[in-house]
C-alpha positions as a Markdown table, in Angstrom:
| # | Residue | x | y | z |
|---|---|---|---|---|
| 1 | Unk | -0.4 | -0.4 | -5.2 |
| 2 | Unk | 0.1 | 2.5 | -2.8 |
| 3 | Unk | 4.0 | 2.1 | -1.8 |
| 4 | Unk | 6.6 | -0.3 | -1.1 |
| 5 | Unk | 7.2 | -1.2 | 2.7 |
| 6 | Unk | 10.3 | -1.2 | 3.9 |
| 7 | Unk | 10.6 | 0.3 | 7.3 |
| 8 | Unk | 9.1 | 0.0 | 10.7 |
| 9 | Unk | 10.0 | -4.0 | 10.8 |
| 10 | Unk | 11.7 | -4.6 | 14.6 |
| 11 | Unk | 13.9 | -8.0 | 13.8 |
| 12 | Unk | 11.2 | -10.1 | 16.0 |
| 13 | Unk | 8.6 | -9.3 | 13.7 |
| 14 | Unk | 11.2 | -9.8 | 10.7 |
| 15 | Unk | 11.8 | -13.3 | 12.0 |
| 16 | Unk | 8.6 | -13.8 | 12.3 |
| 17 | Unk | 7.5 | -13.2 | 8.5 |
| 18 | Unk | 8.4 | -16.2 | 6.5 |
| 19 | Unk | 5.6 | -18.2 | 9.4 |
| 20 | Unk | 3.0 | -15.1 | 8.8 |
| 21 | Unk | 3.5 | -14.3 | 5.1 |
| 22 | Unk | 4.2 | -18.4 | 3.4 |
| 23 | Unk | 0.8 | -19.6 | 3.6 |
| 24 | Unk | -0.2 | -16.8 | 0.9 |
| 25 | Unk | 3.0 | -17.6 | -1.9 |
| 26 | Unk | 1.4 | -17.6 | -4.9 |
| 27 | Unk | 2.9 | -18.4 | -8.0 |
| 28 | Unk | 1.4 | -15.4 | -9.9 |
| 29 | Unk | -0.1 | -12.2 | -9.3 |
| 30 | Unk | -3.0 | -12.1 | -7.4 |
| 31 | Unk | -6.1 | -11.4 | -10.0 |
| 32 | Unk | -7.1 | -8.7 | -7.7 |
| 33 | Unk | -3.8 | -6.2 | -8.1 |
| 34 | Unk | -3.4 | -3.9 | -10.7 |
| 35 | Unk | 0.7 | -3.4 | -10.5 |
| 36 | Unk | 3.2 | -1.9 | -12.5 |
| 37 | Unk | 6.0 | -3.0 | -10.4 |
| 38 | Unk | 7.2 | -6.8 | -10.4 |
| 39 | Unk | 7.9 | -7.8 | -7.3 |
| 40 | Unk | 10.5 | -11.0 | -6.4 |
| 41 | Unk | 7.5 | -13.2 | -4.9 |
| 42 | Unk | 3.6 | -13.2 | -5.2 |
| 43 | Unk | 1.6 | -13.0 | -2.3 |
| 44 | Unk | -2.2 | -13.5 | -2.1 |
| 45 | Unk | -4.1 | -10.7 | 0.4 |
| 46 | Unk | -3.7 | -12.4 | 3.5 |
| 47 | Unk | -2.9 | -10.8 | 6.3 |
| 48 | Unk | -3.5 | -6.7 | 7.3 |
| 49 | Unk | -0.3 | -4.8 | 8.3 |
| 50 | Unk | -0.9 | -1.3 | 10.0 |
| 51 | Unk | 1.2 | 1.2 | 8.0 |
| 52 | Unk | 1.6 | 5.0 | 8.7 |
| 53 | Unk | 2.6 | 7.7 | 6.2 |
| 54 | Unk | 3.4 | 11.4 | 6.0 |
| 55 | Unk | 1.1 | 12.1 | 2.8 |
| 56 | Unk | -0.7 | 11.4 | 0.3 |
| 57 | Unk | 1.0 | 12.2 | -3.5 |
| 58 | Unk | -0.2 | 11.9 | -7.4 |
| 59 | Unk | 2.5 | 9.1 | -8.1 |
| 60 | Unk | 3.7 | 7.9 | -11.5 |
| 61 | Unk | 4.6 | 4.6 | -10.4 |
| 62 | Unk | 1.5 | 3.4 | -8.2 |
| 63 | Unk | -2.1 | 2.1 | -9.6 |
| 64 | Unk | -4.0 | 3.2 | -6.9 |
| 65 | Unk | -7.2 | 5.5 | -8.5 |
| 66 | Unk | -4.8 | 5.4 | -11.9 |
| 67 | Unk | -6.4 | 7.5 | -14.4 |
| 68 | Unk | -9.4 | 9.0 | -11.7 |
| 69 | Unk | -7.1 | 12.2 | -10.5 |
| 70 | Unk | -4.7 | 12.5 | -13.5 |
| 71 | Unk | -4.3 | 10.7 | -16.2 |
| 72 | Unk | -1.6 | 8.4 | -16.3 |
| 73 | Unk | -1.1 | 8.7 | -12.6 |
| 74 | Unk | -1.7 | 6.9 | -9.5 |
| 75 | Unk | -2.0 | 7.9 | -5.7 |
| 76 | Unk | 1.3 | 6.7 | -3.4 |
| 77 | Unk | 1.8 | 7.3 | 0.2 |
| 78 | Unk | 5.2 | 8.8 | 1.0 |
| 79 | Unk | 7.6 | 7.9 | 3.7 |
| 80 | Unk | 5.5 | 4.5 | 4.6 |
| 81 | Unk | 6.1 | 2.9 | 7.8 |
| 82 | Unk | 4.5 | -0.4 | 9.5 |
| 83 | Unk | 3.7 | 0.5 | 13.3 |
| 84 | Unk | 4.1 | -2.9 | 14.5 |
| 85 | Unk | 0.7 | -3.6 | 14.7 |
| 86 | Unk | -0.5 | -6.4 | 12.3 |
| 87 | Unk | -4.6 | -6.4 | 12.2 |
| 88 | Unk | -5.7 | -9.9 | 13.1 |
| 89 | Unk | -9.1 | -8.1 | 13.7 |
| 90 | Unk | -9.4 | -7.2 | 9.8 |
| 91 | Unk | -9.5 | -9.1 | 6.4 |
| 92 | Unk | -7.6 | -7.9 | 3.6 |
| 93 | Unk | -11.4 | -6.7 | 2.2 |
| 94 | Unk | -12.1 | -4.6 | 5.2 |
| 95 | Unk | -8.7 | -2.6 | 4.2 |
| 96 | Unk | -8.3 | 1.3 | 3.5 |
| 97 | Unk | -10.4 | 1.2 | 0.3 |
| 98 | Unk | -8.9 | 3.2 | -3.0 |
| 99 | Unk | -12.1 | 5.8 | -2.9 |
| 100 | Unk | -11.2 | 6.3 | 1.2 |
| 101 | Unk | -7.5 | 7.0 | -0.1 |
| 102 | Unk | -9.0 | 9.3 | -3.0 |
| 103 | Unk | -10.8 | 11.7 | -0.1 |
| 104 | Unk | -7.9 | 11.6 | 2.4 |
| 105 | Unk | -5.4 | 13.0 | -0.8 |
| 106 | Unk | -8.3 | 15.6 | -1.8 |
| 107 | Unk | -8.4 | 16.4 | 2.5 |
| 108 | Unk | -4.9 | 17.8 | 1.6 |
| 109 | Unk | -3.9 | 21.2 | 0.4 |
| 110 | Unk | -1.7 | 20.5 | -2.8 |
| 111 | Unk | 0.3 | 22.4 | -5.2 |
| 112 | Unk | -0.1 | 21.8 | -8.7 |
| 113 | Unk | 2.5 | 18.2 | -8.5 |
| 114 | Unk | 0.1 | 16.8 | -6.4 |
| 115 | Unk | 2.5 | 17.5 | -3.2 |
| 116 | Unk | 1.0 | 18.6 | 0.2 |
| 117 | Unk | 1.6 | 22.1 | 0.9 |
């Protein structure tokens, strides 16, 4: 995981989610996600949403590139937000990969907490 999405949704798109997002319920987590946090529903990597973010941050709570930067630490995106564009053009395997996320946080000039300067 890189973050938890909660803004950015217009209510069109909102209404529209239970059509977009049912055909992937699962009953358990994917095989493919490493998570720490339980969410209330499963859902397998389906469809790509376009999401925007003021940095890149060492994180306690996310699994993306746990262990690789700091130990027992993960890389999180702060102040996430979907642009309203949802990427029919890409599958779920052509998404921001976790070594692409490791360079963009490295692009970054950080103090020692792993917070851009």
């Amino acid at each position: 995981t890189v973050c938890k999405l909660g803004t950015g949704f217009d209510d069109a798109f909102l209404d529209s989610m239970p059509e977009l997002l049912n055909s992937g319920l699962s009953e358990k987590k994917p095989s493919m996600v490493d998570a720490e946090m339980i969410p209330d529903v499963w859902f397998n990597p389906t469809t790509v949403l376009e999401v925007v973010a003021a940095e890149i941050t060492l994180s306690p709570i996310h699994t993306a590139a746990k262990g690789i930067l700091k130990e027992d630490s993960g890389l999180g995106i702060r102040f996430p937000r979907f642009t309203g564009r949802v990427r029919d053009d890409k599958s779920p395997e052509q998404c921001t990969t976790v070594g692409e996320i490791i360079e963009m946080f490295e692009m970054q000039a950080h103090d020692s907490d792993g917070l851009a300067e």
